[in-house]
C-alpha positions as CSV (number, residue, x, y, z in Angstrom):
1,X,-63.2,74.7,-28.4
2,X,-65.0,72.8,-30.9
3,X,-65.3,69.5,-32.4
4,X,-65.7,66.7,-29.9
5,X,-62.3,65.1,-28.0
6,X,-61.0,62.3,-29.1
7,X,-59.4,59.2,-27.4
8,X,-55.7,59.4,-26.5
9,X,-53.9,57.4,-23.8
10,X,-52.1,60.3,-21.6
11,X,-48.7,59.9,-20.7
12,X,-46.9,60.6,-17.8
13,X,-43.4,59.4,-18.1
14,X,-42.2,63.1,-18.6
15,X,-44.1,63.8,-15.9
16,X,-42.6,64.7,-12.0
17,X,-44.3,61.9,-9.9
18,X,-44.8,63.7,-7.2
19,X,-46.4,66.1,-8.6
20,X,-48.5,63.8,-9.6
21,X,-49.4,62.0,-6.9
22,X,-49.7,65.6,-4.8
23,X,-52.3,66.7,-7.6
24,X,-54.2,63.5,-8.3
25,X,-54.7,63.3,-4.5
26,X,-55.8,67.1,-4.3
27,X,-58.5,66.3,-7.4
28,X,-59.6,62.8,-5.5
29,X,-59.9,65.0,-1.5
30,X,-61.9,67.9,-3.0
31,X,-64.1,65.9,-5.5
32,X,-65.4,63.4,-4.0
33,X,-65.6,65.6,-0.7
34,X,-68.1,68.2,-2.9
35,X,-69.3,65.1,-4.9
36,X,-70.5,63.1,-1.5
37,X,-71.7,66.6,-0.3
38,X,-73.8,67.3,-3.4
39,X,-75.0,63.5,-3.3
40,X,-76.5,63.6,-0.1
41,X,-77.7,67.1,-0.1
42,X,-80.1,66.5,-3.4
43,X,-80.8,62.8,-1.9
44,X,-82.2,64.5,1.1
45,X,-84.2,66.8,-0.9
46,X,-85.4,64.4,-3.1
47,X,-85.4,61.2,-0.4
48,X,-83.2,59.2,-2.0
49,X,-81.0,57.0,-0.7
50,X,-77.4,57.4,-1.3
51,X,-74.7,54.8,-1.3
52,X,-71.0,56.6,-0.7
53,X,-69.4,53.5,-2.3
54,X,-71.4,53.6,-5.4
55,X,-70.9,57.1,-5.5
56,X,-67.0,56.8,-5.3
57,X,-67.3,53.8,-8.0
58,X,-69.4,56.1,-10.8
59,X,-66.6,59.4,-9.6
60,X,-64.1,56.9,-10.4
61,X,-65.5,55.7,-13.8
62,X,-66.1,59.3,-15.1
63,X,-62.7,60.4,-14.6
64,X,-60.8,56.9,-15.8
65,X,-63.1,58.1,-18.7
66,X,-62.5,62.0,-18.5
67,X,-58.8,61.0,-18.7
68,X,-59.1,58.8,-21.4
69,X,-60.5,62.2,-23.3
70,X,-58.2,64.7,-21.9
71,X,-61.3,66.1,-20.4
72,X,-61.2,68.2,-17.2
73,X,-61.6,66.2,-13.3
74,X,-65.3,64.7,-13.0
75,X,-67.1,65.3,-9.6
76,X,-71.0,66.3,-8.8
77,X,-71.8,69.7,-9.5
78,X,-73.6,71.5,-6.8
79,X,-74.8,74.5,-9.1
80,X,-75.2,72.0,-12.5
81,X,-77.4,69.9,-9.9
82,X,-79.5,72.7,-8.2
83,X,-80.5,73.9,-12.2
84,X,-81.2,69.9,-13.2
85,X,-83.2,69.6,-10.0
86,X,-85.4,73.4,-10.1
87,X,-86.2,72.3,-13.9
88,X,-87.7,69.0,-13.0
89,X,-84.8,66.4,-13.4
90,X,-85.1,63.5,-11.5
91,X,-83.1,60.7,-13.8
92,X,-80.3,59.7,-15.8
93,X,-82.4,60.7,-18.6
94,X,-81.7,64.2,-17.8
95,X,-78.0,63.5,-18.0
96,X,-78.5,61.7,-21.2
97,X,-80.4,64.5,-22.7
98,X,-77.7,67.0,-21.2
99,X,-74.5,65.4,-22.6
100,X,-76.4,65.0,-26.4
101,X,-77.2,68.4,-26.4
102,X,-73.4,69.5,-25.0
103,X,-72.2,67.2,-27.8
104,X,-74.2,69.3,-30.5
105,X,-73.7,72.4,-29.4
106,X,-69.6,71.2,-29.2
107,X,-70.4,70.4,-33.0
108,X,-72.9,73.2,-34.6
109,X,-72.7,75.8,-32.3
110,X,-69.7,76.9,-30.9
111,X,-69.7,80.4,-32.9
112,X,-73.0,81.2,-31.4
113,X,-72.3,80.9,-27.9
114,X,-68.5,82.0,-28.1
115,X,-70.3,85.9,-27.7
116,X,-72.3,85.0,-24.4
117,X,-71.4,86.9,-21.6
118,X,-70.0,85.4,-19.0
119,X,-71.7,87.3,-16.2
120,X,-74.8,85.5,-17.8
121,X,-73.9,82.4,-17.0
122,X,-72.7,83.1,-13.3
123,X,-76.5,84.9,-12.9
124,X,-77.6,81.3,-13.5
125,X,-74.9,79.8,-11.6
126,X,-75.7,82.1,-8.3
127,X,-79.3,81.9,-8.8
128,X,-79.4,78.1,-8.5
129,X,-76.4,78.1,-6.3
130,X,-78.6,80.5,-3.5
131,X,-81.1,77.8,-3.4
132,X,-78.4,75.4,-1.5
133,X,-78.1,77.1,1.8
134,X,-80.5,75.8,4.2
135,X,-80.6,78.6,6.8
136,X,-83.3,76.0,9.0
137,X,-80.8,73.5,8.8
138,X,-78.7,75.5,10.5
139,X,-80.8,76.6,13.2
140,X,-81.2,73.0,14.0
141,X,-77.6,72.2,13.7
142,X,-77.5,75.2,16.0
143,X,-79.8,74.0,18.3
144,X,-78.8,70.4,18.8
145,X,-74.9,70.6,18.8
146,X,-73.3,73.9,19.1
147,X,-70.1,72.1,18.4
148,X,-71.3,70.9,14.7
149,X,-72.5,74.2,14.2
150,X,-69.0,75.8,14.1
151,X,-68.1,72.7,11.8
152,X,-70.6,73.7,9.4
153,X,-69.6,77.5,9.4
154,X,-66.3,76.0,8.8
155,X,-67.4,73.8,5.9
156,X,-69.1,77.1,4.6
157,X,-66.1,79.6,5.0
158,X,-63.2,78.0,4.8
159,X,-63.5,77.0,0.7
160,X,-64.5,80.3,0.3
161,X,-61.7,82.0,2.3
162,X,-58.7,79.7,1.8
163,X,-60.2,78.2,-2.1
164,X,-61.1,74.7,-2.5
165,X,-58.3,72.3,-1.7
166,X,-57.4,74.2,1.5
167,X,-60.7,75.0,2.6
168,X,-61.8,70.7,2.3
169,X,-58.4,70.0,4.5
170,X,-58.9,72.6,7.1
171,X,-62.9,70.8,7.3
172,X,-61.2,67.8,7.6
173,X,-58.6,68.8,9.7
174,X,-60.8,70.4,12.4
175,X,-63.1,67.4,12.4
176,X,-59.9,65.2,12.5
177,X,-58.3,66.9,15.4
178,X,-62.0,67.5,17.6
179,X,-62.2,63.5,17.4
180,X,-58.8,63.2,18.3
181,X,-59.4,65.4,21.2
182,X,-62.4,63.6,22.2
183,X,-60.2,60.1,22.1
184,X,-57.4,61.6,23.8
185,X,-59.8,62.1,27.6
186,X,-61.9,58.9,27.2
187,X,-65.2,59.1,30.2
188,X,-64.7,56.7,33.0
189,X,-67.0,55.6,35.8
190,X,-67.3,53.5,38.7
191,X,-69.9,50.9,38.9
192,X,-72.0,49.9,41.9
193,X,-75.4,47.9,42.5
194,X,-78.9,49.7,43.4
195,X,-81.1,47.5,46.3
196,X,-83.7,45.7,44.5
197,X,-82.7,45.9,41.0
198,X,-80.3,43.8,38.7
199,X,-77.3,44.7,36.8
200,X,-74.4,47.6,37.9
201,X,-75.0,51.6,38.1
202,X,-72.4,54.2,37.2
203,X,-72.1,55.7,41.0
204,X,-71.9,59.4,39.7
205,X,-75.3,59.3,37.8
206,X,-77.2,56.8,40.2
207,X,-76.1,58.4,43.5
208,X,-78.0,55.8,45.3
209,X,-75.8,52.8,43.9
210,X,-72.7,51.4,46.4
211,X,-69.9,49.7,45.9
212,X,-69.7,45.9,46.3
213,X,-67.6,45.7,49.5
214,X,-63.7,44.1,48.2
215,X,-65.1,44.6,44.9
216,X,-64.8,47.5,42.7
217,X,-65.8,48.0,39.2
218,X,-63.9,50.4,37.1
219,X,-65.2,51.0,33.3
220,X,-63.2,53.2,30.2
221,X,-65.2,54.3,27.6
222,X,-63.4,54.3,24.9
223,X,-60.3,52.3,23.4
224,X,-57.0,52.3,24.9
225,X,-54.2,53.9,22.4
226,X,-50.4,55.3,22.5
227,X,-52.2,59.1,22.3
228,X,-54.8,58.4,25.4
229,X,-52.9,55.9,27.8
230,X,-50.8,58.6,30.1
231,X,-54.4,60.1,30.7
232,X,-55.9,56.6,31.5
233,X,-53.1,55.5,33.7
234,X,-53.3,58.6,35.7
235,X,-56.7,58.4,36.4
236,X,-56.0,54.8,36.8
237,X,-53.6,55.7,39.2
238,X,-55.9,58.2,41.0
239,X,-59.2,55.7,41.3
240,X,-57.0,52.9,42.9
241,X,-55.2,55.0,45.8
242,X,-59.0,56.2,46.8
243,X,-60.2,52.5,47.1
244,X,-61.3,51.6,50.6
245,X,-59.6,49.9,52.3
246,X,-60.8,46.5,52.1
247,X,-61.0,46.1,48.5
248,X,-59.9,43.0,47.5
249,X,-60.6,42.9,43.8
250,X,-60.2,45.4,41.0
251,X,-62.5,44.5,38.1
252,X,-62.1,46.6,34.5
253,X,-65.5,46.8,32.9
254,X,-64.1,46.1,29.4
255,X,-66.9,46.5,27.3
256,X,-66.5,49.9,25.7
257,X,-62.7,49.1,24.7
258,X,-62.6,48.4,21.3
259,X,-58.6,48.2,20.7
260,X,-56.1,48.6,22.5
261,X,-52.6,48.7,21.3
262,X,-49.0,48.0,22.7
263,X,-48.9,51.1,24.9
264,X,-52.0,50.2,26.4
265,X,-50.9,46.9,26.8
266,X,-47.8,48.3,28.7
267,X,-50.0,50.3,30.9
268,X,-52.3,47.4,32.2
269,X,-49.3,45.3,32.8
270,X,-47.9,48.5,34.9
271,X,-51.6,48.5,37.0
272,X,-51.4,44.8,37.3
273,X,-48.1,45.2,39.4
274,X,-49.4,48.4,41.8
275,X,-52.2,46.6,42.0
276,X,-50.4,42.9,43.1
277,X,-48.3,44.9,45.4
278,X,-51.2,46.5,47.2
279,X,-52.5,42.6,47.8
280,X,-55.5,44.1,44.8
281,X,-56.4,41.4,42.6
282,X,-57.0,42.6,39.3
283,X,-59.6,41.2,36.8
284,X,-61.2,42.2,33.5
285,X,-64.7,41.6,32.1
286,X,-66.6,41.5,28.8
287,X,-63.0,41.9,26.7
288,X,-63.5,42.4,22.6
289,X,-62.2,39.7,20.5
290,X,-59.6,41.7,19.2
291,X,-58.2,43.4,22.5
292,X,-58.2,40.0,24.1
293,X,-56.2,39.0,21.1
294,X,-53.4,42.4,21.7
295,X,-53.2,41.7,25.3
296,X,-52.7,37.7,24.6
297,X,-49.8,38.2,22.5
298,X,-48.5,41.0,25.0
299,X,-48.4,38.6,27.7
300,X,-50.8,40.4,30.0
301,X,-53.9,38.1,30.1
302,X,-51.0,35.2,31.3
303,X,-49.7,37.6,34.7
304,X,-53.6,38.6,35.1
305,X,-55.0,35.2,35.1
306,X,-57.0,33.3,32.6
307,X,-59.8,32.5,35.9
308,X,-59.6,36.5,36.4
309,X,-60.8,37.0,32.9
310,X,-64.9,37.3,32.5
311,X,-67.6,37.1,30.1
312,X,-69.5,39.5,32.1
313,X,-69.6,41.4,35.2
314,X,-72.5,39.1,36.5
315,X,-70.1,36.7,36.3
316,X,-67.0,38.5,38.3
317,X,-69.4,39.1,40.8
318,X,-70.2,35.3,41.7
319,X,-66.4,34.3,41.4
320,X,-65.4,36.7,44.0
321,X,-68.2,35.6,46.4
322,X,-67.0,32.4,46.2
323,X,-63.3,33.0,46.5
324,X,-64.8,35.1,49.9
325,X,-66.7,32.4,50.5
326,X,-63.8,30.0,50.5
327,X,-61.4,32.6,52.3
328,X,-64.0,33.0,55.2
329,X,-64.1,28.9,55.3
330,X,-60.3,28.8,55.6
């Protein structure tokens, strides 16, 4: 085509909105996912620093633009990129100088290049293109997480197996469901002090730490959600009926529970009872703002206690010496 385009508003009330929304989606997933991709790539080889949020603002200002022009979706190009950056472009200049000679050759030279083969231009695309894969990089990846590794074949393969748009969403998806499955079996430990030193030891790494006799510390790490309670309540279930025998209180190390949501909520307030009715007092420590918050509304902070609930376990520590102070008194 030439000539350069000119400004129309487009419209859309013909248009099936759910088609639209389905394909404007489908532009925004795959280009900013390559966009970001191609942003960071070339900032790391150029050590630049790169913003995600300004990157999404100037995606979003091309295309409002590219629309106004009926031009085509606007995103970084990897192999546009790789030629600016192996001829020595390093600023917007380049682009500037790019898009005035586009617009002249839009204007004076159409005929000319109507005749060049197209196998020319995907030499020059494939040359460039080549100079993107880091084979190092992935040795590293290789050597530091196997598990990232197969995310970057899958990254690699999947856009050129399944096309764009499906291969993006199957990255996404695989990332999406490893995190999920990461969430889903948070770690737990229990925690004990070392003679001679200050603060509490998870018993399975510090095998000489011990338990605080009547007082044992139990720590999640992770945040307590609908997908991840059964798991936590079961093991819940199967720390508490291996407590010896003279265990008095039950103290939830807090600290790496982010959120927690109404099926967590529900779950504690299930421990709380087993707990009650084994004569186990149960306490939490170091409780995020907005967990305390859920578990306030829920109810469950009022049937635990607001003296049972602790900055710190330091702090747990000393009230249940006292209280076995005071017991042993009586």
């Amino acid at each position: 085509p030439q000539g350069l385009p000119s400004l129309t508003l487009p419209s859309i009330a013909d248009l099936d909105l759910h088609a639209l929304l389905l394909g404007a989606g489908a532009i925004f997933l795959v280009s900013f996912g390559s966009g970001i991709i191609a942003a960071r790539s070339f900032g790391a080889k150029g050590d630049y620093v790169v913003d995600p949020n300004r990157e999404l603002e100037g995606f979003a200002a091309a295309n409002i633009a590219a629309g106004l022009f009926g031009a085509f979706p606007v995103t970084a190009s990897d192999s546009r990129t790789a030629v600016n950056f192996t001829v020595g472009g390093r600023s917007q200049i380049a682009s500037i100088a790019a898009a005035a000679t586009l617009m002249a050759i839009l204007l004076f030279f159409g005929d000319v290049l109507r005749i060049l083969p197209i196998p020319t231009l995907g030499a020059v695309l494939a040359a460039t293109a080549l100079s993107l894969i880091d084979l190092s990089a992935l040795r590293t990846i290789w050597r530091i997480s196997r598990m990232e590794f197969v995310f970057a074949l899958i990254a690699l393969f999947g856009p050129i197996s399944f096309g764009v748009l499906e291969g993006v969403v199957t990255a996404i998806a695989a990332t999406l469901v490893y995190i999920l499955r990461k969430t889903m079996f948070p770690r737990d430990a229990l925690l004990g002090r070392l003679s001679g030193h200050e603060g509490f030891y998870k018993l399975h790494r510090v095998p000489a730490a011990q338990l605080v006799s009547g007082f044992t510390i139990y720590m999640v790490q992770g945040s307590l959600l609908f997908f991840n309670t059964d798991y936590v309540r079961a093991r819940l279930r199967t720390v508490t009926n291996k407590l010896p025998t003279n265990t008095r209180w039950f103290v939830m190390d807090a600290s790496a529970i982010a959120q927690v949501d109404i099926s967590a909520a529900t779950m504690l307030d299930e421990v709380f009872d087993d707990l009650s009715q084994r004569g186990i007092a149960l306490a939490m420590a170091e409780l995020h703002f907005e967990a305390r918050e859920i578990l306030e509304r829920a109810g469950v902070l009022d049937k635990i206690g607001v003296s049972m609930i602790f900055e710190d376990l330091d702090d747990a520590l000393l009230a249940f010496e006292k209280d076995e102070a005071t017991r042993g008194a009586h």
